[in-house]
LOVEX-592612 format. One line per field, with one value per residue: x, y, z of N, C-alpha, C in turn; residue in one letter. Coordinates in nm, 4 decimals. Layout:
BEGIN
n.px <- [X,...]
n.py <- [Y,...]
n.pz <- [Z,...]
ca.px <- [X,...]
ca.py <- [Y,...]
ca.pz <- [Z,...]
c.px <- [X,...]
c.py <- [Y,...]
c.pz <- [Z,...]
code <- [A,...]
// end
This chain:
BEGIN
n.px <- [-1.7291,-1.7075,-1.8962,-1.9429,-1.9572,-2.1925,-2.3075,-2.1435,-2.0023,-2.2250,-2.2046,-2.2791,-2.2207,-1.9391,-1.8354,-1.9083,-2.1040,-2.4375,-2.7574,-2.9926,-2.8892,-2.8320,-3.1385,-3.2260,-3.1036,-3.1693,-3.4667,-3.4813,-3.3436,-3.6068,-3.7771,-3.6956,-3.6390,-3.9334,-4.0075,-3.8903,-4.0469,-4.3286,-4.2786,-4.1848,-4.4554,-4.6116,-4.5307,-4.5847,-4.8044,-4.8814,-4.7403,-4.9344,-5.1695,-5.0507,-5.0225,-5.2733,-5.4191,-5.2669,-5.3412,-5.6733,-5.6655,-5.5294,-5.6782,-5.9957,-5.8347,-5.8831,-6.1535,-6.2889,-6.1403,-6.2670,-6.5318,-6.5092,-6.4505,-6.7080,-6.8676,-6.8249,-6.8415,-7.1459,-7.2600,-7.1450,-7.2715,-7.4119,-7.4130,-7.1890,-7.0969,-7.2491,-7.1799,-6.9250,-7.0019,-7.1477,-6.9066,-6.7209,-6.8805,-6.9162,-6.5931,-6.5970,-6.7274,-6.5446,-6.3209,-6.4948,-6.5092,-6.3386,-6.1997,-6.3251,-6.3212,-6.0444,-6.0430,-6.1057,-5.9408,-5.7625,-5.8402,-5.9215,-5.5692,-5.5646,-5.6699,-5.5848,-5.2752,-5.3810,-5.4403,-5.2167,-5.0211,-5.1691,-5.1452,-4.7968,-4.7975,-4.8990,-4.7818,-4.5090,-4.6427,-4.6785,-4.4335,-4.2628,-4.4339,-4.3161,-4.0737,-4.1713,-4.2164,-4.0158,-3.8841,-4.0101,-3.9081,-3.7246]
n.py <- [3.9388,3.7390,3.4549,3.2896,2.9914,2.9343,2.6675,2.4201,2.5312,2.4535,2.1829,1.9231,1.6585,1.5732,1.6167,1.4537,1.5206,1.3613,1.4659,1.3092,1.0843,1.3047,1.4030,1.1953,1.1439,1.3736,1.3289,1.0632,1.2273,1.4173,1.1691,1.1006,1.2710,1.3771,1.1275,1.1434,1.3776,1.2420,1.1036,1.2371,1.3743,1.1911,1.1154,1.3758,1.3338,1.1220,1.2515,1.4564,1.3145,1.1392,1.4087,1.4758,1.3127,1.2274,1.5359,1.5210,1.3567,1.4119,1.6342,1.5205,1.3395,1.5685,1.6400,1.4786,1.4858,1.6950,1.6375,1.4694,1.6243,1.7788,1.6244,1.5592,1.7750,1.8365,1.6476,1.7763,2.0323,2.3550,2.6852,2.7744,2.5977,2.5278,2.7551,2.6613,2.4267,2.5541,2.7044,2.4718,2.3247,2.5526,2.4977,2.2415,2.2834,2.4692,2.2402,2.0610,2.1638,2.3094,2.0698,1.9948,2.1935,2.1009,1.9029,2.0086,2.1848,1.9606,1.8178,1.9552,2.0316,1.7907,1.7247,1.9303,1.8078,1.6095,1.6748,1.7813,1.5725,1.3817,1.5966,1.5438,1.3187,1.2782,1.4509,1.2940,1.0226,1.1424,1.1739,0.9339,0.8463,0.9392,0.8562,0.5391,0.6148,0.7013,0.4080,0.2687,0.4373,0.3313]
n.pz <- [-1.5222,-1.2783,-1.1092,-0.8410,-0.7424,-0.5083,-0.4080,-0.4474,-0.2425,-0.0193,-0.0259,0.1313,0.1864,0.1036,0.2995,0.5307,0.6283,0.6888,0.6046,0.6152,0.8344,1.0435,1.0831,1.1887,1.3682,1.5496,1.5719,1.7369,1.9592,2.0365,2.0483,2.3184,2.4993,2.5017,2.5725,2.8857,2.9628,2.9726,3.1684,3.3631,3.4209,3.4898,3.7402,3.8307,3.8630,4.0226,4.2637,4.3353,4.3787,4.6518,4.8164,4.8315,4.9101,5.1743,5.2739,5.2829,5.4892,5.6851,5.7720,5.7763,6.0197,6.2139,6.2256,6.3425,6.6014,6.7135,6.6462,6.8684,7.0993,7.0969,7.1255,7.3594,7.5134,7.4697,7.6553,7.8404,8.1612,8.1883,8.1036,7.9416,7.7857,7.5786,7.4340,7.3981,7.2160,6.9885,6.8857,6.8197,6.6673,6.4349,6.3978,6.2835,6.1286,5.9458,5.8607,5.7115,5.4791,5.4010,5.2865,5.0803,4.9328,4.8516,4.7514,4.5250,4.3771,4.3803,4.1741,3.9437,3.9389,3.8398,3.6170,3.4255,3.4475,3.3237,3.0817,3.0009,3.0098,2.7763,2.5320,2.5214,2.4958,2.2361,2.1021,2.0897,1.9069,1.7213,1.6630,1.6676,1.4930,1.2276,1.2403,1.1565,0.9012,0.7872,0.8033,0.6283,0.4393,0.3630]
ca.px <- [-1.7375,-1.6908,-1.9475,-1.8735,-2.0928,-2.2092,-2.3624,-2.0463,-1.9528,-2.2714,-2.1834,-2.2058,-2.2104,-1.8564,-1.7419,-1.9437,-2.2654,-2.5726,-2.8966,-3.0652,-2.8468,-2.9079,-3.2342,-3.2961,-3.0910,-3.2845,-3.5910,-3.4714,-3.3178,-3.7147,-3.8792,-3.6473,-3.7131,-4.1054,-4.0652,-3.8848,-4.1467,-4.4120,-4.2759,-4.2325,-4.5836,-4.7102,-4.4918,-4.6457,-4.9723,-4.8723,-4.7212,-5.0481,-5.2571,-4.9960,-5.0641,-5.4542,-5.4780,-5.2611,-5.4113,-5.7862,-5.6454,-5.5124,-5.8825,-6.0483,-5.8479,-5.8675,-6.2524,-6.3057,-6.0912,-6.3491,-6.6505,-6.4796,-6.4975,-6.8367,-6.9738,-6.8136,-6.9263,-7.2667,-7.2747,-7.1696,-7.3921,-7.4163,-7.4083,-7.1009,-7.1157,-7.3428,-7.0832,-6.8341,-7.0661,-7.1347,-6.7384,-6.6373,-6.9593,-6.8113,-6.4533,-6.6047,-6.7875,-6.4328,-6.2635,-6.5534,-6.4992,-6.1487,-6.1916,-6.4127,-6.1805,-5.9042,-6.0753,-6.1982,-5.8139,-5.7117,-5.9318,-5.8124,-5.4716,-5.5227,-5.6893,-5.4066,-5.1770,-5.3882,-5.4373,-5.0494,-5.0210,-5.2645,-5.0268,-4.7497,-4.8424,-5.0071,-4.6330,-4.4991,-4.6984,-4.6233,-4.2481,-4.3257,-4.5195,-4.2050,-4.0011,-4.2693,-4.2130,-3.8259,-3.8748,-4.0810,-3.8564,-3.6102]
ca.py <- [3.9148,3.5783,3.4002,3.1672,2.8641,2.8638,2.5391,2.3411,2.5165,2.3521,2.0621,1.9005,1.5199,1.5813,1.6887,1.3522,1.5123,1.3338,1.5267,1.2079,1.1021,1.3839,1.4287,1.0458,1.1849,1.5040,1.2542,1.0196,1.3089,1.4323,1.1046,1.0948,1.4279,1.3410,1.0270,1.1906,1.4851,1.1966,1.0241,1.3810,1.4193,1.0928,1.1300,1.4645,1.3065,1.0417,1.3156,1.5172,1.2087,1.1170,1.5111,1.5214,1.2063,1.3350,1.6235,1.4910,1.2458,1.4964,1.7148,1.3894,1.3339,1.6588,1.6696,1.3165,1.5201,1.8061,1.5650,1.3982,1.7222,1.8257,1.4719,1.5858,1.9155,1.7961,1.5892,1.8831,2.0627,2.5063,2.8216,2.7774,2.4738,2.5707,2.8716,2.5619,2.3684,2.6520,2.7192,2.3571,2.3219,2.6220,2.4725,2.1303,2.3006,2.4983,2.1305,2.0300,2.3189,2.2895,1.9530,2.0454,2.3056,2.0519,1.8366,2.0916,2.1941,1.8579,1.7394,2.0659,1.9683,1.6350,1.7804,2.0176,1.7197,1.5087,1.7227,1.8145,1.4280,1.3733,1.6740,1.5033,1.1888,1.2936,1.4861,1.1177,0.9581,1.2213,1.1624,0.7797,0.7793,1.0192,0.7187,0.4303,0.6509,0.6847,0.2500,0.3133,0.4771,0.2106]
ca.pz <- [-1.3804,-1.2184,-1.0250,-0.6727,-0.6901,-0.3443,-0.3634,-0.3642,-0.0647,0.1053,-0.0640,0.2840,0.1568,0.0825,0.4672,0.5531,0.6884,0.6032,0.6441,0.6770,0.9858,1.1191,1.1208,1.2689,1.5218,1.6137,1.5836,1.8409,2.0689,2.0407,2.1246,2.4522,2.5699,2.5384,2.7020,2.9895,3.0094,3.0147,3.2741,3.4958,3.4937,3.5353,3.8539,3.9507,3.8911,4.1670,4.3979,4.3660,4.4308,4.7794,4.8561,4.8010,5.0253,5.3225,5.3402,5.3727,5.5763,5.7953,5.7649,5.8581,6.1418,6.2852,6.2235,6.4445,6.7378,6.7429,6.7024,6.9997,7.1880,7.0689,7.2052,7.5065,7.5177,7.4438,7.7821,7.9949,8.1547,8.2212,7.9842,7.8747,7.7172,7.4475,7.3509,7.2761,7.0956,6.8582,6.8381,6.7718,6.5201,6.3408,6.3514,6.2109,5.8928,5.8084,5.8386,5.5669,5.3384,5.3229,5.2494,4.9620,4.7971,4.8705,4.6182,4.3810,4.3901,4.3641,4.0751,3.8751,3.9459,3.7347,3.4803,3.3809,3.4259,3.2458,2.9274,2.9418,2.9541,2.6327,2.4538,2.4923,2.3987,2.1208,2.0512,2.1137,1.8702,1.5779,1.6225,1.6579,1.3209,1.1553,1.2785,1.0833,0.8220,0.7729,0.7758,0.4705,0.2935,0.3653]
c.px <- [-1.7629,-1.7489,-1.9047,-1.9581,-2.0810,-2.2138,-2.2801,-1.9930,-2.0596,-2.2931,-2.1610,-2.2005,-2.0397,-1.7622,-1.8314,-2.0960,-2.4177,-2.6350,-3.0127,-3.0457,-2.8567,-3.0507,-3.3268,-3.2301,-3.1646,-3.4286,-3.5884,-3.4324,-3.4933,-3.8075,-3.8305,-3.6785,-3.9019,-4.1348,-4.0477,-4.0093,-4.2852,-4.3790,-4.2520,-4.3518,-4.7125,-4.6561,-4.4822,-4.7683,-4.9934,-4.8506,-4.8348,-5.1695,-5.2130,-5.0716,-5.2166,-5.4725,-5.4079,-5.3349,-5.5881,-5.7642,-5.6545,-5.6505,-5.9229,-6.0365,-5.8830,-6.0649,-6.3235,-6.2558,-6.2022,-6.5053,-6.6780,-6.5551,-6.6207,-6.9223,-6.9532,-6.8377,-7.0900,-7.3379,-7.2107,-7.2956,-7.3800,-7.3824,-7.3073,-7.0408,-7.2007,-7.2637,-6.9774,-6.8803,-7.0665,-6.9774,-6.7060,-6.7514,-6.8931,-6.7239,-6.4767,-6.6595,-6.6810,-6.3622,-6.3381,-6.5452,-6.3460,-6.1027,-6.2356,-6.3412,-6.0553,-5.9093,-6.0813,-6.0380,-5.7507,-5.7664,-5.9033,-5.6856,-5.4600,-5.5756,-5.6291,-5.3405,-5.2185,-5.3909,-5.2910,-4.9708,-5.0720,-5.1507,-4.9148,-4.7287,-4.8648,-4.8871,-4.5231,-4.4907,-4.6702,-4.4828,-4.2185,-4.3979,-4.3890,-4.1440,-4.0261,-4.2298,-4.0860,-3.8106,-3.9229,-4.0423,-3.7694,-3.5781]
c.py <- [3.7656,3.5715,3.3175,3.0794,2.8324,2.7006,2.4586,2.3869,2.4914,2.2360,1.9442,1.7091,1.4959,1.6210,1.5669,1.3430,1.4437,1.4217,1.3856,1.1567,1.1826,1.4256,1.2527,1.1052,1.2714,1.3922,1.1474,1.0905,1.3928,1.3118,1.0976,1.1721,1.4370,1.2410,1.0717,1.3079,1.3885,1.1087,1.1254,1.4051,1.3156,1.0917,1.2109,1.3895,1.2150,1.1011,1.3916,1.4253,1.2068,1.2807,1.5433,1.4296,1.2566,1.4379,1.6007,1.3822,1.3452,1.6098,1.6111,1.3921,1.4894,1.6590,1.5598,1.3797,1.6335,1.7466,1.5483,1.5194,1.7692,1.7119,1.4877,1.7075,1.8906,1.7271,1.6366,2.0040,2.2733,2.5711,2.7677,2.7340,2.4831,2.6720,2.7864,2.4898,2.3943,2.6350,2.6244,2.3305,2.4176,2.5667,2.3359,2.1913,2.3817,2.3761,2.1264,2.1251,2.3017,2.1697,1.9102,2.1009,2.2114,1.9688,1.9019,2.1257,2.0460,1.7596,1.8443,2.0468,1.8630,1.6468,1.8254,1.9110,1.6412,1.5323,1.7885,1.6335,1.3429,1.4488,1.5827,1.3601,1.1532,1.3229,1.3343,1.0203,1.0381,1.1739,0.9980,0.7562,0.8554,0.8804,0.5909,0.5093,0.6486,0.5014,0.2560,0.3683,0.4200,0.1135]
c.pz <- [-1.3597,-1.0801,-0.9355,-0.7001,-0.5251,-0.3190,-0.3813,-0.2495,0.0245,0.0541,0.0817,0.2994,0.1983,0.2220,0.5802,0.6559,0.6254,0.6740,0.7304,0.8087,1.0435,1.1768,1.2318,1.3917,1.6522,1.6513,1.7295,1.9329,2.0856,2.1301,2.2709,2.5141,2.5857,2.6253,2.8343,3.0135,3.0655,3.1350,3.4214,3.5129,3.5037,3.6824,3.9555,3.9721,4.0343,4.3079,4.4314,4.4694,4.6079,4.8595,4.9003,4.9425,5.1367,5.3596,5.3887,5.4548,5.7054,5.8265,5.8413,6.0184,6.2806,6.3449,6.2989,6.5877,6.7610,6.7095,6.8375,7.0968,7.1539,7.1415,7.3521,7.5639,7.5517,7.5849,7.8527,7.9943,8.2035,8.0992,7.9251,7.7794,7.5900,7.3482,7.2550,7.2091,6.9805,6.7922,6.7515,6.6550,6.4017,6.2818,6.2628,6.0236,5.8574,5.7880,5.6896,5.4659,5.3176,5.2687,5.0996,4.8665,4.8134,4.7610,4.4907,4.3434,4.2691,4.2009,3.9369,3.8406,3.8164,3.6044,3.3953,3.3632,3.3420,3.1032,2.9034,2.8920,2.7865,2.5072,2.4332,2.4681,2.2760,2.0182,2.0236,1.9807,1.7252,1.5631,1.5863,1.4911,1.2016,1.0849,1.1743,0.9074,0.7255,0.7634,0.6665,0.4019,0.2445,0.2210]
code <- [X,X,X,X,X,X,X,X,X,X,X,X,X,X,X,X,X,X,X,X,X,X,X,X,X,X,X,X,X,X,X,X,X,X,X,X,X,X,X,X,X,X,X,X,X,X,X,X,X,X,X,X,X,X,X,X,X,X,X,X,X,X,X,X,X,X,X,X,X,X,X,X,X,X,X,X,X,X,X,X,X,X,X,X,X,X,X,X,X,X,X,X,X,X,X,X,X,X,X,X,X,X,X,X,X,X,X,X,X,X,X,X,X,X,X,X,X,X,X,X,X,X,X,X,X,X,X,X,X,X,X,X,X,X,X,X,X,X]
// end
């Protein structure tokens, strides 16, 4: 019985594949794909930031228009006036509470982004030292 030698048919020198080129390739199609991922979430981290600040911006201002009316509440005078006091006091401490969780939110947010940031950096920096390495064998 007569054997096949596989291993000239993955003789793959001979059909002009290097392994080595290849794998620098994969290596640089790696560090690209990390840089782009790090540059998507340094650019949520900025849209989070724009987001966080509108919105207590917009809290803020809302919570300055219902001062307003509370100062003007405050200097009228019969029953009734005391009912909107209460009201608009109410409506000012959910402004501050939502303002609160908007942070606690918001500060969460960057955390996550910042330890997905760290990851791939860290991923980055492995493929980056591969790289230092493949010069060294030069």
């Amino acid at each position: 019985m007569e054997y096949r030698n596989y291993w000239e048919d993955l003789d793959l020198s001979s059909s002009g594949f290097s392994v080595e080129e290849f794998l620098r390739e994969e290596q640089q199609s790696e560090e690209e794909r990390l840089e782009q991922e790090l540059k998507r979430l340094e650019s949520l981290l900025e849209e989070r930031r724009e987001i966080h600040s509108e919105t207590v911006e917009e809290l803020e201002s809302k919570i300055d228009w219902y001062l307003e009316k509370l100062g003007d509440a405050s200097r009228g005078f019969g029953a009734g006036d005391v009912e909107e006091e209460e009201r608009l006091k109410a409506r000012i401490d959910e402004f501050y509470s939502e303002i609160r969780s908007e942070k606690r939110q918001q500060w969460r947010d960057r955390i996550e982004l910042e330890m997905e940031v760290r990851e791939v950096e860290q991923a980055l920096e492995e493929v980056r030292d591969e790289d230092n390495l493949w010069k060294l064998l030069e």
